[in-house]
VOBA-1610 file (N, C-alpha, C; in pm, whole numbers, padded with zeros to 5 digits, always signed):
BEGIN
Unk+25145+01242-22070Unk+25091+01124-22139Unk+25206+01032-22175Unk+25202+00894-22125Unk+25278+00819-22138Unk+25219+00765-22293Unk+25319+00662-22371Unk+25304+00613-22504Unk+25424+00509-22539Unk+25404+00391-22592Unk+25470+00315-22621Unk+25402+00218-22777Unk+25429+00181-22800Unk+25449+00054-22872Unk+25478+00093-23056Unk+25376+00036-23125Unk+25418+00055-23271Unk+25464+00208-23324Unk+25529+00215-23478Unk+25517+00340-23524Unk+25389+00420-23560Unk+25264+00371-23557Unk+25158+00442-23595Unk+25173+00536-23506Unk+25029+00660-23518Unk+25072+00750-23454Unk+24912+00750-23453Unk+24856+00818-23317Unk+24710+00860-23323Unk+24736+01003-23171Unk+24665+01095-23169Unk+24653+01147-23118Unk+24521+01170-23025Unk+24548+01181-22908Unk+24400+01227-22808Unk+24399+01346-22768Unk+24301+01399-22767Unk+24216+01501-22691Unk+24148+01487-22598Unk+24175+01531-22460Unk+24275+01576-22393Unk+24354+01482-22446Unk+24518+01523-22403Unk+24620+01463-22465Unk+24697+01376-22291Unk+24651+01446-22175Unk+24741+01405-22032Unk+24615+01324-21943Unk+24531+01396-21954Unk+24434+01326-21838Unk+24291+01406-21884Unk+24235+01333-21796Unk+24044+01327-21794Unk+24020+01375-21751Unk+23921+01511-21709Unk+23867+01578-21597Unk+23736+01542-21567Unk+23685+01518-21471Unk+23544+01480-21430Unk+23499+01580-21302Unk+23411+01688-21347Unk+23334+01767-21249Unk+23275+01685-21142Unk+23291+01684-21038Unk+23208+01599-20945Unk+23075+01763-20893Unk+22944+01649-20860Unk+22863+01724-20788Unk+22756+01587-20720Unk+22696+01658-20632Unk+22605+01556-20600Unk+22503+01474-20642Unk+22466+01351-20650Unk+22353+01330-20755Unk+22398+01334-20879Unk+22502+01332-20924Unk+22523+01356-21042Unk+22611+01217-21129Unk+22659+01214-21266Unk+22716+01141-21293Unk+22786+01216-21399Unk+22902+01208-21361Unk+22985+01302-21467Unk+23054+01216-21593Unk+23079+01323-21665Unk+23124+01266-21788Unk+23221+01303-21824Unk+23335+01258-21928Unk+23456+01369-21992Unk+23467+01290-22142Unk+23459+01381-22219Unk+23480+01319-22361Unk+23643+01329-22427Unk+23639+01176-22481Unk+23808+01211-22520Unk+23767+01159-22685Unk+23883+01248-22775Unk+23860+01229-22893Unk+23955+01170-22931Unk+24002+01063-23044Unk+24110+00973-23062Unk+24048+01039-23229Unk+24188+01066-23267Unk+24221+01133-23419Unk+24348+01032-23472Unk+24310+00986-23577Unk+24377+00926-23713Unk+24439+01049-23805Unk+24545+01096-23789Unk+24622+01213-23872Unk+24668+01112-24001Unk+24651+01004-24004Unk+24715+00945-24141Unk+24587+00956-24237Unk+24710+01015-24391Unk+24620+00980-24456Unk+24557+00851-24524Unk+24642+00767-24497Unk+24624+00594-24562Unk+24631+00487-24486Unk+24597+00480-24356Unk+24647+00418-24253Unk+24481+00420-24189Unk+24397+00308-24198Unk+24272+00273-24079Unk+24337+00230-23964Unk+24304+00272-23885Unk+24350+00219-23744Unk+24219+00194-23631Unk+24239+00092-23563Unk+24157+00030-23490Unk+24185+00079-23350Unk+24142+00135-23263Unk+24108+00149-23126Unk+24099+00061-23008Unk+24148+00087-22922Unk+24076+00015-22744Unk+24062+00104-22636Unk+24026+00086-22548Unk+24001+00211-22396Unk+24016+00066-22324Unk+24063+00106-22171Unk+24106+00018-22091Unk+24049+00104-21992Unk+24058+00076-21863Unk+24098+00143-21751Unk+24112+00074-21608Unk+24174+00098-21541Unk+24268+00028-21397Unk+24146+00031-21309Unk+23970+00108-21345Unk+23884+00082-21269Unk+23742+00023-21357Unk+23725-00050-21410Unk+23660-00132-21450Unk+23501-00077-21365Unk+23497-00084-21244Unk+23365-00108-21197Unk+23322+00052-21162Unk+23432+00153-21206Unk+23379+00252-21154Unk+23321+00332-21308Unk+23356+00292-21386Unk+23387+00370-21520Unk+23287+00314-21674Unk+23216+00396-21739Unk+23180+00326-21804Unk+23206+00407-21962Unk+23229+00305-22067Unk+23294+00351-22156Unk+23193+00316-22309Unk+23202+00410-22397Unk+23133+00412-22517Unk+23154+00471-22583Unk+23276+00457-22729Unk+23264+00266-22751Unk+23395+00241-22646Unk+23412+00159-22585Unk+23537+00075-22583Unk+23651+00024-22691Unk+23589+00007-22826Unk+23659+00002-22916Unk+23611+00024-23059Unk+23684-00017-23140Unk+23623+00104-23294Unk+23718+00087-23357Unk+23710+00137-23493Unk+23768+00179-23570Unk+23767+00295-23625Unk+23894+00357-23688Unk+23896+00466-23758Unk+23999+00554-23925Unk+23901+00588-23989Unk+23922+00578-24103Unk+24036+00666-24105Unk+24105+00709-24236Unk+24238+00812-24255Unk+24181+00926-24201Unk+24238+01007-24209Unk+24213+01163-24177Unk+24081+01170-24067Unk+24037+01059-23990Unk+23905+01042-23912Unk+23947+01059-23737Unk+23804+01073-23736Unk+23883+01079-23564Unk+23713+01042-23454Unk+23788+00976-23339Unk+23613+00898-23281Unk+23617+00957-23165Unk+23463+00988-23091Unk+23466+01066-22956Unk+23393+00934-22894Unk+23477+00929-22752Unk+23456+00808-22636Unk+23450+00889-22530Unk+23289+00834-22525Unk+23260+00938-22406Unk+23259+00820-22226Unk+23272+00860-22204Unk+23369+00818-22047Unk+23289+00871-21942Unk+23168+00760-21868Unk+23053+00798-21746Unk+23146+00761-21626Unk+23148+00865-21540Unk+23144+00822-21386Unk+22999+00747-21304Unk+23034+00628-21252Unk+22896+00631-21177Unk+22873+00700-21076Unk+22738+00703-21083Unk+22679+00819-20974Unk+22708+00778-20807Unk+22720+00669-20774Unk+22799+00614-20643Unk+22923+00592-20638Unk+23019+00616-20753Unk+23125+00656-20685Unk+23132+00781-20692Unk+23044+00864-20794Unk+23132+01035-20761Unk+23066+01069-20624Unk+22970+01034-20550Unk+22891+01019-20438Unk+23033+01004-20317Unk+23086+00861-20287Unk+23223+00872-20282Unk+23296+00957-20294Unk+23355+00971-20412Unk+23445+01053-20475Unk+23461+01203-20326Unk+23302+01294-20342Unk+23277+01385-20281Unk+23282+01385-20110Unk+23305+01257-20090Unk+23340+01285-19961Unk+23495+01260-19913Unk+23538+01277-19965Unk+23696+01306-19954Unk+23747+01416-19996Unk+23828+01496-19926Unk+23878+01591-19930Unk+23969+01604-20068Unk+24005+01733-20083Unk+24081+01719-20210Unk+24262+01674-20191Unk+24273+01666-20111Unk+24417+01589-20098Unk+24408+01474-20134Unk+24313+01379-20047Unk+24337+01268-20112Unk+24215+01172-20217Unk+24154+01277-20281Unk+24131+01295-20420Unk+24246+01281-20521Unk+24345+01376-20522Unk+24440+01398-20588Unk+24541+01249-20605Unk+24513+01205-20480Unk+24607+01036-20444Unk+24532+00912-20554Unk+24397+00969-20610Unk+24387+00853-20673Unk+24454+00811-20776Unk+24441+00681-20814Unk+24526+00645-20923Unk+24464+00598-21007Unk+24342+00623-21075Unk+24239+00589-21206Unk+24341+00621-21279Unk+24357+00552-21424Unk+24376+00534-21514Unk+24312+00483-21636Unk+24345+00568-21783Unk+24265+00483-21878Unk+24371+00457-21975Unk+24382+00334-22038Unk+24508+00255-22143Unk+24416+00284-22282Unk+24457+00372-22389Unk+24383+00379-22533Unk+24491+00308-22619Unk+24452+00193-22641Unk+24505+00122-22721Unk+24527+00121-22906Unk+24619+00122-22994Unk+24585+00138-23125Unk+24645+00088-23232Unk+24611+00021-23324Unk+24641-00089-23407Unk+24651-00048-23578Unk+24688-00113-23665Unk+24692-00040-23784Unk+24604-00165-23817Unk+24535-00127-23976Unk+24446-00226-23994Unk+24440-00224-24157Unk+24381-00337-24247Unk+24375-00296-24354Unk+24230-00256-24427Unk+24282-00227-24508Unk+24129-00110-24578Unk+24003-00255-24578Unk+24076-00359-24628Unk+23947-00485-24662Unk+23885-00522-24587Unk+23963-00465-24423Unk+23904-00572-24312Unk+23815-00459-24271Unk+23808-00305-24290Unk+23695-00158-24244Unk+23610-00188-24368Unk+23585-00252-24493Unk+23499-00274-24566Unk+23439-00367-24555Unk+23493-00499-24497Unk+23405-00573-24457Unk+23311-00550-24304Unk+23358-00479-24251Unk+23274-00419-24111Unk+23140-00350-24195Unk+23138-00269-24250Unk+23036-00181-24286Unk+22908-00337-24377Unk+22936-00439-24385Unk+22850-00526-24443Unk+22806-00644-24329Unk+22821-00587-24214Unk+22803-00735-24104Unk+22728-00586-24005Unk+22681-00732-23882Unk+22555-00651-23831Unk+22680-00617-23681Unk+22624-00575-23589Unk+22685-00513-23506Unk+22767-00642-23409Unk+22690-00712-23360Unk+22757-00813-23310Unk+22863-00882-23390Unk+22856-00911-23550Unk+22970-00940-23615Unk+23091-00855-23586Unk+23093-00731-23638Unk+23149-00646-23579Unk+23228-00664-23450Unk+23142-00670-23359Unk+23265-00651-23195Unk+23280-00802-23199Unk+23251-00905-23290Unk+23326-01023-23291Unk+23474-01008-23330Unk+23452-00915-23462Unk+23560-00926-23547Unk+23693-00842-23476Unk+23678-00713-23400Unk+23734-00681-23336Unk+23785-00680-23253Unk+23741-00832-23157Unk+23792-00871-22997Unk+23898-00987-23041Unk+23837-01005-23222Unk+23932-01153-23259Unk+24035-01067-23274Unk+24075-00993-23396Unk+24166-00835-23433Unk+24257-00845-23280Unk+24228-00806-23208Unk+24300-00768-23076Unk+24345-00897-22984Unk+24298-01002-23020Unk+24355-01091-22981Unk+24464-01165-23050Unk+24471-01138-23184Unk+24541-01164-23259Unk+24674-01115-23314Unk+24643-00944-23251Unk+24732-00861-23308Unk+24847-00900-23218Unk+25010-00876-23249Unk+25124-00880-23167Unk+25131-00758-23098Unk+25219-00773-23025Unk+25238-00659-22905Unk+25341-00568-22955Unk+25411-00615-23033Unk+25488-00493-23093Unk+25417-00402-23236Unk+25315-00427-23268Unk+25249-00378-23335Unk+25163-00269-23258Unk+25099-00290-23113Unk+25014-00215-23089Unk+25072-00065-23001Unk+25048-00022-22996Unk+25052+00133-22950Unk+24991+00179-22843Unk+25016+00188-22744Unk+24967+00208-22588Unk+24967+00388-22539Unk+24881+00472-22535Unk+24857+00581-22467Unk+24828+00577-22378Unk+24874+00665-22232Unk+24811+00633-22075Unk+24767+00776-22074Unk+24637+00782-21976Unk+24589+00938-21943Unk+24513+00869-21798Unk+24549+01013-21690Unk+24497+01019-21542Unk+24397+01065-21542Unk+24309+01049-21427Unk+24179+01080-21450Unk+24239+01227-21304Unk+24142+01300-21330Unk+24114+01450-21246Unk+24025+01454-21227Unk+24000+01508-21065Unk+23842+01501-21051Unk+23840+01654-20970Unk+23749+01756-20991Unk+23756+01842-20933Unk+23566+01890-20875Unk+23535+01979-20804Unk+23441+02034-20809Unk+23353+02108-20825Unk+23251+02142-20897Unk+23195+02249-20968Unk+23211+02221-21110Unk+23164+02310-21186Unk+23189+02295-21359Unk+23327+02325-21450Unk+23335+02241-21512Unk+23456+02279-21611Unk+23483+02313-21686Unk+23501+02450-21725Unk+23462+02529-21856Unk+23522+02460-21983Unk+23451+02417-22090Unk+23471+02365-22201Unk+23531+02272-22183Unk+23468+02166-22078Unk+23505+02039-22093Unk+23399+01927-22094Unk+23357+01842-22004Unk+23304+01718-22053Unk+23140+01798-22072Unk+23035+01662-22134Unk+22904+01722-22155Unk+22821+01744-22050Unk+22710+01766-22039Unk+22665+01770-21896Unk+22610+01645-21867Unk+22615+01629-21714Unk+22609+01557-21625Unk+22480+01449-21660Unk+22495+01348-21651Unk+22384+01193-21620Unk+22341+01178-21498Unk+22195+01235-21481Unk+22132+01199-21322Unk+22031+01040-21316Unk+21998+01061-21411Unk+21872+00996-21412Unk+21892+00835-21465Unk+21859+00723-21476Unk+21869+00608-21545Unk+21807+00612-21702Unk+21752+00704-21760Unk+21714+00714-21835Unk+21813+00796-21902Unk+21822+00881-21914Unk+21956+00968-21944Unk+22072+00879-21944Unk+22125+00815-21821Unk+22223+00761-21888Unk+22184+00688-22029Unk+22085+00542-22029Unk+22054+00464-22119Unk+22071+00557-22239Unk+21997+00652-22217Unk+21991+00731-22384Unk+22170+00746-22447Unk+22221+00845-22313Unk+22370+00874-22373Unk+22475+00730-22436Unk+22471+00637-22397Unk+22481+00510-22369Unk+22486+00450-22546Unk+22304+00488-22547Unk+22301+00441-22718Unk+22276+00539-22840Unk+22255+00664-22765Unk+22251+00725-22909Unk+22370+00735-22999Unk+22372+00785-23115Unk+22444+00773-23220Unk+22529+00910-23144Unk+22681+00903-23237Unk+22780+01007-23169Unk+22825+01042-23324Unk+22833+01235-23340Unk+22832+01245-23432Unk+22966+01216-23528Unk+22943+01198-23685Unk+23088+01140-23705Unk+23176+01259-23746Unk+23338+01280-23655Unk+23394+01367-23668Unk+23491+01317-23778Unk+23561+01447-23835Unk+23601+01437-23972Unk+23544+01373-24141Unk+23598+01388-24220Unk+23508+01398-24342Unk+23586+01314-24429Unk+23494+01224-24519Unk+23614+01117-24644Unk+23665+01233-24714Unk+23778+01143-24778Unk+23852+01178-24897Unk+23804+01251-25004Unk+23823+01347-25050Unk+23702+01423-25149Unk+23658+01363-25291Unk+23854+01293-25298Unk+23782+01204-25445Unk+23816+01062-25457Unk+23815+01016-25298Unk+23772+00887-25281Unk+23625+00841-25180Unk+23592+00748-25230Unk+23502+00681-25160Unk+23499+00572-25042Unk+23661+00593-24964Unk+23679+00480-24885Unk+23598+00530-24758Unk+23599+00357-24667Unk+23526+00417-24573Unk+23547+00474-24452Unk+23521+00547-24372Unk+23587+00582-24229Unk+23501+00576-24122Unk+23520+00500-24054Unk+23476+00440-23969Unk+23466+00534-23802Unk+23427+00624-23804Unk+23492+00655-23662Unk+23478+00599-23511Unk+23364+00533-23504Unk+23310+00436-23426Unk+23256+00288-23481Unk+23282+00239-23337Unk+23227+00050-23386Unk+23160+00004-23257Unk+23064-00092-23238Unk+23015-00122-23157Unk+23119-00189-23090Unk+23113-00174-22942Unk+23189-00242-22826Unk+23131-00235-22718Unk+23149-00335-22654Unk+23093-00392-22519Unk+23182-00405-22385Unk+23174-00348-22253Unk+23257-00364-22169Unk+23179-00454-22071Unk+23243-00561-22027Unk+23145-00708-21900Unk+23232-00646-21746Unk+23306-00534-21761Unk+23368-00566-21661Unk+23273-00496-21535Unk+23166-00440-21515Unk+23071-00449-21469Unk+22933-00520-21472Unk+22873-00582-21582Unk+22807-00681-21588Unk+22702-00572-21703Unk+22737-00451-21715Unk+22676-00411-21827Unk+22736-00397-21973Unk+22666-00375-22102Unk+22724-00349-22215Unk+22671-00190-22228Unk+22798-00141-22318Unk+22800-00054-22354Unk+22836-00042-22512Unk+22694-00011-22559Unk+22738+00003-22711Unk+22693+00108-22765Unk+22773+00159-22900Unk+22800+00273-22967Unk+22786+00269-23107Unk+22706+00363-23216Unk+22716+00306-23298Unk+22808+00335-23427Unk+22787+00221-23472Unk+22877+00182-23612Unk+22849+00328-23735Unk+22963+00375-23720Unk+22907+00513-23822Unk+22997+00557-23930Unk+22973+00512-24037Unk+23069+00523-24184Unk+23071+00652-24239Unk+23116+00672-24288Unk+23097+00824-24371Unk+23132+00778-24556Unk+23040+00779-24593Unk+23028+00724-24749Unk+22898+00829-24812Unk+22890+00769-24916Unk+22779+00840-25014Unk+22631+00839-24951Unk+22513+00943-25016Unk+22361+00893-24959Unk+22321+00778-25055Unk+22359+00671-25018Unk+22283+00528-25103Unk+22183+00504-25038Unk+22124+00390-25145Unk+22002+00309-25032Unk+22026+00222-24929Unk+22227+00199-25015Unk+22218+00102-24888Unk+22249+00195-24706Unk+22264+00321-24722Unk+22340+00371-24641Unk+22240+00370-24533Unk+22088+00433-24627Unk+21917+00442-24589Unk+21883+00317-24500Unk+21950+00187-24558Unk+21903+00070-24555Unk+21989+00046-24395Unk+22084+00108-24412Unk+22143+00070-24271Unk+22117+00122-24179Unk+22104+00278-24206Unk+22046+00324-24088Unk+21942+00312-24007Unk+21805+00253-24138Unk+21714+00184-24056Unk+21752+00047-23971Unk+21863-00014-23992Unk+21850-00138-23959Unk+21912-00091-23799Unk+22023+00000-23782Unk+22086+00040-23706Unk+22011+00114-23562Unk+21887+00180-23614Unk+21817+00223-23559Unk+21699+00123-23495Unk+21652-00003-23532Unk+21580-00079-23497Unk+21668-00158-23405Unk+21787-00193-23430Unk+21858-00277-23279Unk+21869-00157-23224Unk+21923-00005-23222Unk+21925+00061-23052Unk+21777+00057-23024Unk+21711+00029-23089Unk+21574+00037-23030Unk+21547-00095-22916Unk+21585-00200-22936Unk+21587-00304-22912Unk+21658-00324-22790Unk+21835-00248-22826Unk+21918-00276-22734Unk+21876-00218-22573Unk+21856-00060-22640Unk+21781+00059-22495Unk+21656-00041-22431Unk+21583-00114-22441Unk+21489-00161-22381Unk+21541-00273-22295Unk+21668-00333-22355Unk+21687-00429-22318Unk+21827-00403-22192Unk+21858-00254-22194Unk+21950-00265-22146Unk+21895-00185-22027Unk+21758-00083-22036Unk+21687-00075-21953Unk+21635-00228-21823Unk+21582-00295-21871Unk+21543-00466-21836Unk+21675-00499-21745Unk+21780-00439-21787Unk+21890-00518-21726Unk+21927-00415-21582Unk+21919-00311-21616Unk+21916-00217-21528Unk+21838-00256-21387Unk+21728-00263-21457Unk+21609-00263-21316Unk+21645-00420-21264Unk+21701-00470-21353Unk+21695-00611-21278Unk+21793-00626-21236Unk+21954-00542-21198Unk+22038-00524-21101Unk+22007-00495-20993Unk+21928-00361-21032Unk+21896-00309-20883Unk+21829-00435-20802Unk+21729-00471-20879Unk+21649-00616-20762Unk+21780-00728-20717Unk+21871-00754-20805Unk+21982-00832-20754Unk+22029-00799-20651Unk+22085-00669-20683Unk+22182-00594-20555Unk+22085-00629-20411Unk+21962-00607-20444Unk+21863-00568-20296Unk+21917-00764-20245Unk+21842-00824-20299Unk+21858-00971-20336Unk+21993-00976-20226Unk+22079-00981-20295Unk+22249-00983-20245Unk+22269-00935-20088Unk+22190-00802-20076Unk+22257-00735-19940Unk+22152-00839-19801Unk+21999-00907-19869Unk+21947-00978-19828Unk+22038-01097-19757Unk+22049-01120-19852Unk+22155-01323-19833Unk+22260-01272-19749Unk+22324-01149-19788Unk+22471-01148-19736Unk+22433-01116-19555Unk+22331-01000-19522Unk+22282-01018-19388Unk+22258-01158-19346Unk+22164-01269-19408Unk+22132-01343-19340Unk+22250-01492-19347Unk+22369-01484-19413Unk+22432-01538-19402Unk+22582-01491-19281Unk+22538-01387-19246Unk+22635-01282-19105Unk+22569-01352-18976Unk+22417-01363-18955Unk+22384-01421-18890Unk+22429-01608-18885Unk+22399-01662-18965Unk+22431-01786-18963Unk+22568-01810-18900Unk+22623-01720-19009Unk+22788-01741-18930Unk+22806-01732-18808Unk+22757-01648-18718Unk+22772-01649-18602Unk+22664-01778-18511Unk+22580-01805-18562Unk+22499-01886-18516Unk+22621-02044-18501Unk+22702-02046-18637Unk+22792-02134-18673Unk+22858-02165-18526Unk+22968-02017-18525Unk+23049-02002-18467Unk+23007-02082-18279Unk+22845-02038-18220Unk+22842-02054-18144Unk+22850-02194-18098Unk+22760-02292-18179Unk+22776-02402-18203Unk+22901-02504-18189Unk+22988-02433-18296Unk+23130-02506-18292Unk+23225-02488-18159Unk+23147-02401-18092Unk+23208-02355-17959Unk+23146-02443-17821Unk+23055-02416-17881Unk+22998-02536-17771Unk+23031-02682-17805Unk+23034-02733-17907Unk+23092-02874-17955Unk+23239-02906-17929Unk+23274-02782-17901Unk+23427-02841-17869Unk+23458-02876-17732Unk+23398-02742-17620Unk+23309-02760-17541Unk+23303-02897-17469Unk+23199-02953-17555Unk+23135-03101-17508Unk+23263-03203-17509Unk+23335-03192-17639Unk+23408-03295-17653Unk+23516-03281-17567Unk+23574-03158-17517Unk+23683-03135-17430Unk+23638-03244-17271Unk+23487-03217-17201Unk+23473-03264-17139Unk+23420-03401-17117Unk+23397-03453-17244Unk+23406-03607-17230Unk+23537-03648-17260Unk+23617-03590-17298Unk+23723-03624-17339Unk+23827-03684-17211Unk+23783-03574-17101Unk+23837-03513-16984Unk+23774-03666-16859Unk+23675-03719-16891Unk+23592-03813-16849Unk+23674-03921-16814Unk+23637-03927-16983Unk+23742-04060-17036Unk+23878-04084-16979Unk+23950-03978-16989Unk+24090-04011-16938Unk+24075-04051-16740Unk+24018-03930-16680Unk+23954-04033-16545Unk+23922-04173-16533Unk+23812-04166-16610Unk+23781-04344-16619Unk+23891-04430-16629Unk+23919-04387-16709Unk+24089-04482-16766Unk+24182-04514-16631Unk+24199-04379-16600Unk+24296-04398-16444Unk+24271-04443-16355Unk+24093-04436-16361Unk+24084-04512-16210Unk+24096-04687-16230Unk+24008-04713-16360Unk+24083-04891-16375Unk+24204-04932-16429Unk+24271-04842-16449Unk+24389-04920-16469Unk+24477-04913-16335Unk+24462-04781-16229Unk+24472-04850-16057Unk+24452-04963-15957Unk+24301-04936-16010Unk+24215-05079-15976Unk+24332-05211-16038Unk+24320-05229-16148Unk+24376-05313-16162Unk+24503-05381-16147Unk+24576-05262-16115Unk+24710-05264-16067Unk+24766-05346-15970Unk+24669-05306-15861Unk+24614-05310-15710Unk+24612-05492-15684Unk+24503-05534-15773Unk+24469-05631-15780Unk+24560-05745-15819Unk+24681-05716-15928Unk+24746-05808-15965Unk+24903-05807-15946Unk+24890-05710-15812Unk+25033-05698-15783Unk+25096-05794-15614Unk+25159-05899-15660Unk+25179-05982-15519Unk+25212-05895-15381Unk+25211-05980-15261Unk+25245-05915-15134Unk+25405-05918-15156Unk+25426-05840-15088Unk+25629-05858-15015Unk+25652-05971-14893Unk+25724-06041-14945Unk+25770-06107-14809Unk+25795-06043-14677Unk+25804-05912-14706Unk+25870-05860-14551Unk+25776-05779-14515Unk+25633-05760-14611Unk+25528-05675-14565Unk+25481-05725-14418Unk+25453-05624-14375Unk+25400-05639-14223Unk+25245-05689-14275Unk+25262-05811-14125Unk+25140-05899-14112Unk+25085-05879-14032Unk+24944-05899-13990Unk+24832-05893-13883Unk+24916-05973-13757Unk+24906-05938-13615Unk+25006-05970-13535Unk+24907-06094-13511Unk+25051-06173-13489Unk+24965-06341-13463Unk+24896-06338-13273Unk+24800-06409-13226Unk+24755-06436-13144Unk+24855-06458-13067Unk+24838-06381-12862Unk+24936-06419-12804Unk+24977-06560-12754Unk+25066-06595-12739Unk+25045-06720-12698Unk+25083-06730-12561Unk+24961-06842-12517Unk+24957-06840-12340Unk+25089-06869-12251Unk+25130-06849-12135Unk+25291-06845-12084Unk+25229-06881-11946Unk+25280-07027-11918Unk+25269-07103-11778Unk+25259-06972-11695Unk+25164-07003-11569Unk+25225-06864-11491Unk+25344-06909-11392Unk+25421-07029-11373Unk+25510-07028-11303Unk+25653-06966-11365Unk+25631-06996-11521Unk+25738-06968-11550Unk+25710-06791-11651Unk+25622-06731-11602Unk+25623-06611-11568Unk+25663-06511-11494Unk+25617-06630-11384Unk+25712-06508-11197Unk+25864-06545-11193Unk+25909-06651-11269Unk+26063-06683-11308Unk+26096-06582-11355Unk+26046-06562-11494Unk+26104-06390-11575Unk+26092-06313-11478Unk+26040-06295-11424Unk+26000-06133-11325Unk+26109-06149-11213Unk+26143-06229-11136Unk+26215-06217-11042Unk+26362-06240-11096Unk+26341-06311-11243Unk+26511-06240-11275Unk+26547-06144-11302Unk+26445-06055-11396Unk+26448-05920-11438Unk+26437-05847-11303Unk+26418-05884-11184Unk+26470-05744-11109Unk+26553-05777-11031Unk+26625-05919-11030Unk+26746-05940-10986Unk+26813-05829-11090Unk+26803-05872-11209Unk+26914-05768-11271Unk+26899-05627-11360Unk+26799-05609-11280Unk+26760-05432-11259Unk+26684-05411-11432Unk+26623-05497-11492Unk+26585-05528-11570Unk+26428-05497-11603Unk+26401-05500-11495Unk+26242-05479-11458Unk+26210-05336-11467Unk+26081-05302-11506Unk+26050-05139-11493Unk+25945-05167-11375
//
């Protein structure tokens, strides 16, 4: 386990890496526990990971009281461990999943004002918190993910097949580990609602204090219990209406494979066309600007002319030539 940043100190369980049972049909899980060993020190939480679309996380972030400690339970989806299983275990072992648990110190006023705001206040207040906080303040843990096959004795919970099952694991309440102060009443927070977009779903967890049995505690839990009521339906709704997207998507994306090629043929033939008018044109061109050449270029003085008409030769002074030419051997 790698670790860097502030002096706080928080510890995980597992402390190196994640194990995830792969099987078929299945969706595995591995639970990691993040423990607050201080006794006076709230500290605030994050989960990261280098696979966003494969991984789904609850909570993503939180808070946690002194001596408290929060369990983030960590879904494989069921198409990649699907994946996952068809690769051999060599290069299984080559993957490089990673998860970043991030951790912050916080003050007692700002975990008392959480317990009086509704859940969305909450993962407001905490995405502001983390945007705000400096980098030498925060505290960085790295852990590898392991994926093996078959069951893992005393490790993650059992397996998520169903869409319903997940939804449930998703929103039910997670129980709160460790116990307040015996003769204080502060609060400890071990979870906070958080949301991950980096798949297009939320994942939320709930807000769970450990304080006295008040009315207001009564009062919250009903209230707490009427949004997961709310949320599970709604996050059901969102579910089914991926799947119709996805179908949607693989639709367009076929019929835009076709087009493309329909494109392609087109632009092939258009070039095609233009090559051979192109090819036209330059002919045309050559033959009148020959033509015209032709036409406006003068004769040569010394060009040979049409032979002029003979001209007639007395016949006396014809048989003159002849009988001199064979006086002097001249004659053929």
């Amino acid at each position: 386990m790698n670790s860097s940043g502030a002096g706080h100190l928080i510890t995980l369980e597992p402390a190196d890496s994640l194990s995830f049972s792969l099987s078929t049909n299945s969706t595995p899980q591995a639970a990691l526990t993040i423990s607050n060993p201080s006794s006076v020190e709230n500290v605030a939480f994050k989960v990261k990971t280098t696979r966003p679309m494969r991984y789904l996380v609850r909570p993503n972030q939180g808070v946690i009281g002194p001596n408290s400690s929060a369990t983030v339970l960590v879904i494989l989806q069921q198409k990649d461990c699907d994946e996952l299983l068809r690769l051999d275990q060599a290069e299984r072992q080559l993957s490089n999943d990673k998860f970043l648990v991030q951790s912050v110190g916080v003050e007692a006023e700002f975990c008392d004002l959480l317990t009086k705001k509704s859940s969305k206040e909450v993962n407001d207040d905490l995405t502001s918190l983390w945007n705000q906080a400096e980098k030498a303040q925060i505290s960085n843990k790295k852990l590898r993910c392991r994926f093996t096959e078959g069951t893992i004795g005393g490790g993650s919970s059992n397996d998520l097949s169903t869409p319903q099952q997940l939804s449930n694991a998703l929103l039910d309440n997670s129980p709160t580990d460790g116990a307040a102060s015996s003769n204080t009443s502060s609060v400890h927070p071990p979870t906070s609602y958080g949301s991950s977009s980096s798949n297009g779903r939320s994942n939320f967890a709930t807000a769970s204090y450990a304080s006295g049995p008040t009315d207001d505690a009564a009062a919250r839990t009903l209230e707490l219990a009427s949004e997961m009521a709310v949320l599970r339906k709604k996050y059901d709704e969102l579910v089914a209406f991926t799947v119709q997207l996805t179908a949607q998507r693989d639709t367009l994306i076929n019929d835009l494979d076709k087009f493309r090629q329909q494109n392609q043929k087109l632009t092939a033939e258009q070039t095609r066309l233009k090559r051979q008018t192109t090819e036209m044109g330059t002919l045309r061109q050559r033959r009148t600007t020959t033509a015209d050449a032709d036409a406006s270029t003068p004769r040569h003085p010394d060009a040979v002319s049409a032979p002029a008409p003979a001209t007639k030769v007395c016949p006396s002074i014809h048989r003159d030539m002849m009988i001199y030419a064979a006086l002097h051997g001249l004659y053929v």
